[in-house]
Structures are given as C-alpha cells and as structure tokens.
C-alpha positions in Angstrom: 26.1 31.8 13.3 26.8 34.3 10.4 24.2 35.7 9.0 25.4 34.8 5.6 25.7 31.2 6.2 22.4 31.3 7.8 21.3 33.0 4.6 23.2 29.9 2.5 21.8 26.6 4.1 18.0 28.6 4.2 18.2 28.8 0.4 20.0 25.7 -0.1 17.1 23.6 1.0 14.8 26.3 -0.1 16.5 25.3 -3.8 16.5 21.2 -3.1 12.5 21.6 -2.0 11.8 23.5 -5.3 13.4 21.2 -7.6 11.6 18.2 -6.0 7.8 20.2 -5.9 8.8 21.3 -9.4 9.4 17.4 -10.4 6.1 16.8 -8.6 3.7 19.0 -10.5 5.4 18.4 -13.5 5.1 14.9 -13.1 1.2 15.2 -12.2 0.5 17.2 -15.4 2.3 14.1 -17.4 0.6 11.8 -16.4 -2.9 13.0 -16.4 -1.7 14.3 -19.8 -2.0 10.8 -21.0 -5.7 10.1 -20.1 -8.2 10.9 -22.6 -9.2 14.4 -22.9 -9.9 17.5 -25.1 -7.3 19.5 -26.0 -8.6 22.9 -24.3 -8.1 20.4 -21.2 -5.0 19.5 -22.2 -3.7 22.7 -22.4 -5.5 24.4 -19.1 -3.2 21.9 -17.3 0.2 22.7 -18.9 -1.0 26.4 -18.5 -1.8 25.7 -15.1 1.6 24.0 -14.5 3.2 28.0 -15.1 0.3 29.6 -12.9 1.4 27.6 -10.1 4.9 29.1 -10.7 4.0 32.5 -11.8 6.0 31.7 -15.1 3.2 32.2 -17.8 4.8 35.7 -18.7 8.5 34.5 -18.9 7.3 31.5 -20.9 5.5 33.5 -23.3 8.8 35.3 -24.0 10.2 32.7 -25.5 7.5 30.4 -26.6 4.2 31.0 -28.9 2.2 28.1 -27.9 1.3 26.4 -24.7 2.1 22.3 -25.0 3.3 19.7 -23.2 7.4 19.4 -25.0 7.2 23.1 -24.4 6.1 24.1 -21.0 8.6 20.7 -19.4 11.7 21.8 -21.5 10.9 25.3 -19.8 10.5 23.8 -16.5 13.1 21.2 -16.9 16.4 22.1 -18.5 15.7 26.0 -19.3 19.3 27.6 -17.5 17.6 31.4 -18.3 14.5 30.1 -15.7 15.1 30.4 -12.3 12.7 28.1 -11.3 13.8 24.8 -13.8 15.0 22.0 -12.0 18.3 22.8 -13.9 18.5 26.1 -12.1 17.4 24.7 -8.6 19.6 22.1 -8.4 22.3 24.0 -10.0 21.4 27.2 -6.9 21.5 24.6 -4.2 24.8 23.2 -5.5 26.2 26.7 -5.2 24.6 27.7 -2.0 26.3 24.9 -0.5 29.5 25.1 -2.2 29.7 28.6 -0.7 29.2 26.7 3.1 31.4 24.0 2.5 32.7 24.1 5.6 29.6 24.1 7.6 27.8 20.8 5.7 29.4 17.4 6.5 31.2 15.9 3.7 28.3 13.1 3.2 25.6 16.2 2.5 28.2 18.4 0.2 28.5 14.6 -1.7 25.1 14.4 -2.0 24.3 17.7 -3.4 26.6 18.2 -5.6 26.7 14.6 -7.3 22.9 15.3 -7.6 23.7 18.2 -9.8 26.6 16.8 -11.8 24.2 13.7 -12.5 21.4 15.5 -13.4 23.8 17.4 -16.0 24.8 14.1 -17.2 21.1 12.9 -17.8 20.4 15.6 -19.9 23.1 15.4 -21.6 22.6 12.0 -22.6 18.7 12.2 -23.4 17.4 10.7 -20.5 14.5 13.3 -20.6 13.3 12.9 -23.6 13.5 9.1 -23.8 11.4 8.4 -20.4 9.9 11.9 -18.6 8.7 10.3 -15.6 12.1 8.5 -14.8 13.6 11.3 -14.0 11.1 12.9 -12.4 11.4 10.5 -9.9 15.1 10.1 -10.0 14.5 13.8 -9.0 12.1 13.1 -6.0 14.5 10.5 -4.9 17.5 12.7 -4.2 15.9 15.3 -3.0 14.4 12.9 -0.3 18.2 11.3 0.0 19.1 15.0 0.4 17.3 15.6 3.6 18.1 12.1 5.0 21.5 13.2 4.9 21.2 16.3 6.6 18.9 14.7 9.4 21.0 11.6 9.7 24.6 13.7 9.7 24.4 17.0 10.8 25.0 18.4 14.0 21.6 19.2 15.4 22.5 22.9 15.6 21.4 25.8 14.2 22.8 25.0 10.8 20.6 22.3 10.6 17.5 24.0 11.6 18.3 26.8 9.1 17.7 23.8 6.6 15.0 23.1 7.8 12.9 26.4 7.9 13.5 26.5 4.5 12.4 23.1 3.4 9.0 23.3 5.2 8.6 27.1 4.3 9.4 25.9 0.6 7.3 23.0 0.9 3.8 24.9 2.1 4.4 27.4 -0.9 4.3 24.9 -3.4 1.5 23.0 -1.4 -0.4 26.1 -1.1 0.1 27.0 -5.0 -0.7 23.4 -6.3 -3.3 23.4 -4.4 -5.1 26.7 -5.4 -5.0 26.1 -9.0 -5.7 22.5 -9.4 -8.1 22.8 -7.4 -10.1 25.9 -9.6 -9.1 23.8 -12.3 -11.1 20.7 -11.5 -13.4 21.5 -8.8 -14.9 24.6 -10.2 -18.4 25.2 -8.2 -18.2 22.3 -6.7 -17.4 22.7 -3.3 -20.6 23.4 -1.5 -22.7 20.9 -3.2 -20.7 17.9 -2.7 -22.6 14.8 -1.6 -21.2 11.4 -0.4 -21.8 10.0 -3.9 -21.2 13.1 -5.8 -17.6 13.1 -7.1 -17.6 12.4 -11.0 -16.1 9.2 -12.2 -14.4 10.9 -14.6 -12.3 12.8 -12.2 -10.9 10.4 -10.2 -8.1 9.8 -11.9 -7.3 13.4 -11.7 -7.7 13.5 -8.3 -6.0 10.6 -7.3 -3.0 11.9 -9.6 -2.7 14.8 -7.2 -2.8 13.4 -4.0 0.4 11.1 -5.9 1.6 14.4 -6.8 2.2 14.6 -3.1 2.7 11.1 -2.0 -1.2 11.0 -0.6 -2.7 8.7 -2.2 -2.4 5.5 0.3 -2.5 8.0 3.3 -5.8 9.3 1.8 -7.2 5.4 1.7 -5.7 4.9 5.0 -7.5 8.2 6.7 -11.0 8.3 5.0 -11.3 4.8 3.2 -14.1 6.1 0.8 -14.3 7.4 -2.9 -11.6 10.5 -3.1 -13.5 13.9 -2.8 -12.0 17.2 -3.7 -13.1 18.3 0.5 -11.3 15.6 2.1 -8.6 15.9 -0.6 -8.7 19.6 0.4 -8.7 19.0 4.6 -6.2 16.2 3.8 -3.7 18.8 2.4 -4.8 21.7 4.5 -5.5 21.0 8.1 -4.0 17.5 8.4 -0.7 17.6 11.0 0.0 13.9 10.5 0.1 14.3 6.8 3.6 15.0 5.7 2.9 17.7 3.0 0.1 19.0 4.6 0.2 23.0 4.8 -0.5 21.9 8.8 2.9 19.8 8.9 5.0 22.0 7.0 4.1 25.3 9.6 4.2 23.4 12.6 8.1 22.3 11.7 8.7 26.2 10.5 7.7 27.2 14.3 9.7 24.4 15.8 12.4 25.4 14.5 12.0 29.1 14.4 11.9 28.7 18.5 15.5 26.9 18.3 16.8 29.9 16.6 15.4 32.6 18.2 17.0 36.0 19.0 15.8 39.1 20.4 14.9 40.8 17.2 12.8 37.7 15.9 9.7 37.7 18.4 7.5 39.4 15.6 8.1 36.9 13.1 7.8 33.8 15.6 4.2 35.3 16.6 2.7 35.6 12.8 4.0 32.2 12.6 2.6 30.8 15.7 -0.9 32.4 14.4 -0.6 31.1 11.0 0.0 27.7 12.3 -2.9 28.3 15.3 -5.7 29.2 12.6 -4.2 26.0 10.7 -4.7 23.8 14.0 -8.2 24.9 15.2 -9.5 25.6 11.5 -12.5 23.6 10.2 -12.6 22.1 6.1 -16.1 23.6 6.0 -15.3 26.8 7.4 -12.3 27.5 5.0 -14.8 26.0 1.6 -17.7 28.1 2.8 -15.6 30.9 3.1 -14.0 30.5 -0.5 -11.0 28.3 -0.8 -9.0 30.2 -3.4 -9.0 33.4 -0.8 -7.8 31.1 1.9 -5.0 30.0 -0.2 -4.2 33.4 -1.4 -4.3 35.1 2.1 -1.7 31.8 3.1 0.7 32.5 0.8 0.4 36.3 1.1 1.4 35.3 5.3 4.0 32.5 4.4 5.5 35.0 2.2 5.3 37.7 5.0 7.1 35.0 7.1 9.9 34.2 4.7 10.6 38.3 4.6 10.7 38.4 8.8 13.1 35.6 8.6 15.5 37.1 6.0 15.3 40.7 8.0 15.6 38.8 11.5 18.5 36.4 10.5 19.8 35.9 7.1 21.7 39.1 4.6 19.0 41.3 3.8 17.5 41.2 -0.1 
C-alpha cells in the first residue's frame, strides 16, 4: 500500500475517533453541569474540558471568560479549532475523499453524509435547542462509522490502517480524560479509600464519567458495589474486556501493527508490545501508590512515541 493512503485512512479514523471522544467529554461536562454546585466548580470543569485538549491557550485567544455557551461553541462549531467536532468530522470527510477509491462506497456514504448532516444541524439550531442530542447523534455515527468499515471492507491492510488509528485515538483521549477528571475529583484521595469511603456527593460525578465512556452498566456488572474512583481507575486502565479501557485500545494497536508489519517497523512494534505488557501484568495499587497522574503522563508521552514510529515506519512523514 502507498504510504500516502496509509497516511489517509490512519487519520481518517484518527478524525472519526476525536470527534466522537470530543462529543463524549463534552457531553459529561453538560451534564454534571446541571447538578447543583458552586460556580468555581462549575468552571474547573469547563476549564478542564480544554486541559484535556490542550486548548486552554487558543481558547483564551478568542474568549475572556471560561463558561459553559463558550468553551461548547469552541469545541463544537469553532472551524478556526482543529480539534471542534466541526473540524474532525470535516478532516475525516477529506481524508477520505482523498482515498475514495480505496473505501467501499457504503463507508465513503457514511462519512461524508455524517458531515453534510452535521453542517445541516448547525445550521438549523439543533445545538443550541437540545446539546445533548447531538452529542449523541455524534456518538452514533461515529459508532455507525466503524460498523461500516468492519462489516464492508476487505480485511486488508486498509482496514487495519483504520484501525491503528481508532484505538491509538481512543487511548489518547482515555488517557487525557482520565488524568484530569480524575485530579479534579479525586484529589488526595487515592490511598485512603475505604469500602465505604466514596462521598455521596460525588457519585453522580463519577457515574457521569464512566457514561462518558459507556461504563456505567459494565462497571455494575464487574464490581456490583458503590462506584469508587480505584475501580473506576482499574476499570479504565488495566481492564482488556472493557471496550475503552487503555488495556483494550493497545492490545488492538499491536494486533494490528503485527498485520502490517515491514522490516523497518520492528522498533515501533516492540515499544508497543511493552506498553501493552506493563498494561497486562500492571496492578491498580501499584500504578495509585506510585502516583496516577505520572502514569498517565508517561502513557501518553509512549502512545505519542508510538503514533511518531508509525508515521516514520509507514505513513508520509510530518
């Protein structure tokens, strides 16, 4: 395969994952948004919503104060940031426009209906009249997305191009809404956490970030008890079974890293394999003991390191 088609259908889904995680977190912070709570809190969220993104500088730019019709206009329908759902969907639209000839017609369809429709929602107020509708309308074709591609594509190396960069995309995001949710609501917690520790006050918190990432009923199913921020944290972290899970999302990366290999790739396949190893054997304790942020930190730091190996090994070079 070409290494700029390669290059094409790993950002593509890269694009399609981003948009969704975006919808995600922004969907989180609305609805917590709506329980009762101080401003400061209030604002901490929709502050943390641009941490996560790395977008409190660029936001600053443009706006003075940090609210909720703010920080979702800038995450939702702002063309000048490259990290709005506007500008994902629109990037995945043209990434596959631009490999046309390699998608089947059903997953071109699907892509670029998604982004005409979105258009058309905006246009039309959607947004503003109901938030959380299109948030999930979001969600929805992004999961219709990768249906398609799984249940029409050639199993080839086209398709696991896609899916390197969905699951590469996916434990970034995990990895980032996890760190700062997390130091935003657990603070010294961890450490000190008993059985019958966690705060009534927070559960609805925590319960609206395991949503966040379709968790909630797998955490009932898995631990049956009250939700604490460590299982919430192994749940997410070290769980293979769970879809999301930073676990999940690097043992599909090296799957399909092996089905693509070439002889200049054997590097990036190793850190890979190790990343996903220290996931495998690691221990919730271990990782909270040791300080959870810096685990987080050093993970994206390594996921990052991945994503450059894979550009250098197969895609057109940045």
């Amino acid at each position: 395969m070409l290494s700029r088609t390669a290059d094409h259908l790993f950002w593509m889904s890269r694009y399609m994952e981003r948009a969704e995680n975006t919808a995600r977190m922004l969907d989180v912070n609305y609805q917590t948004s709506l329980l009762p709570q101080s401003a400061d809190r209030a604002e901490q969220g929709w502050a943390g919503v641009l941490g996560i993104s790395e977008l409190t500088q660029a936001f600053h730019k443009q706006h003075r104060s940090v609210d909720a019709k703010s920080v979702m206009h800038f995450m939702v329908r702002d063309a000048t940031n490259p990290s709005s759902i506007v500008s994902c969907l629109g990037a995945a639209r043209e990434n596959a426009r631009a490999v046309r000839g390699t998608l089947t017609t059903e997953l071109w369809e699907t892509t670029n209906a998604t982004w005409l429709e979105f258009n058309r929602m905006l246009r039309d107020g959607a947004f503003e009249r109901d938030p959380a509708s299109v948030f999930e309308w979001v969600k929805f074709r992004s999961h219709l997305s990768r249906g398609v591609a799984v249940g029409t594509m050639l199993q080839d190396e086209a398709l696991h191009f896609i899916r390197i960069g969905t699951f590469l995309e996916r434990a970034d995001n995990t990895a980032r809404l996890l760190d700062v949710k997390f130091h935003a609501l657990a603070g010294d917690y961890f450490g000190t956490w008993g059985e019958n520790d966690a705060p009534e006050v927070d559960f609805y918190h925590w319960s609206a970030i395991l949503r966040s990432v379709s968790g909630f009923e797998i955490y009932r199913k898995v631990y049956r008890n009250v939700i604490r921020p460590d299982k919430v944290a192994e749940l997410l972290i070290l769980r293979p079974d769970m879809p999301r899970s930073l676990a999940a999302c690097m043992n599909e990366t090296v799957t399909n890293l092996a089905l693509v290999a070439n002889e200049h790739s054997g590097e990036t396949e190793r850190r890979a394999g190790r990343l996903r190893s220290d996931l495998q054997f690691g221990r919730i304790d271990e990782i909270l003991s040791t300080g959870l942020h810096a685990f987080l930190t050093q993970f994206l730091d390594r996921v990052n390191d991945i994503g450059a190996g894979i550009s250098r090994d197969f895609l057109v070079p940045a």
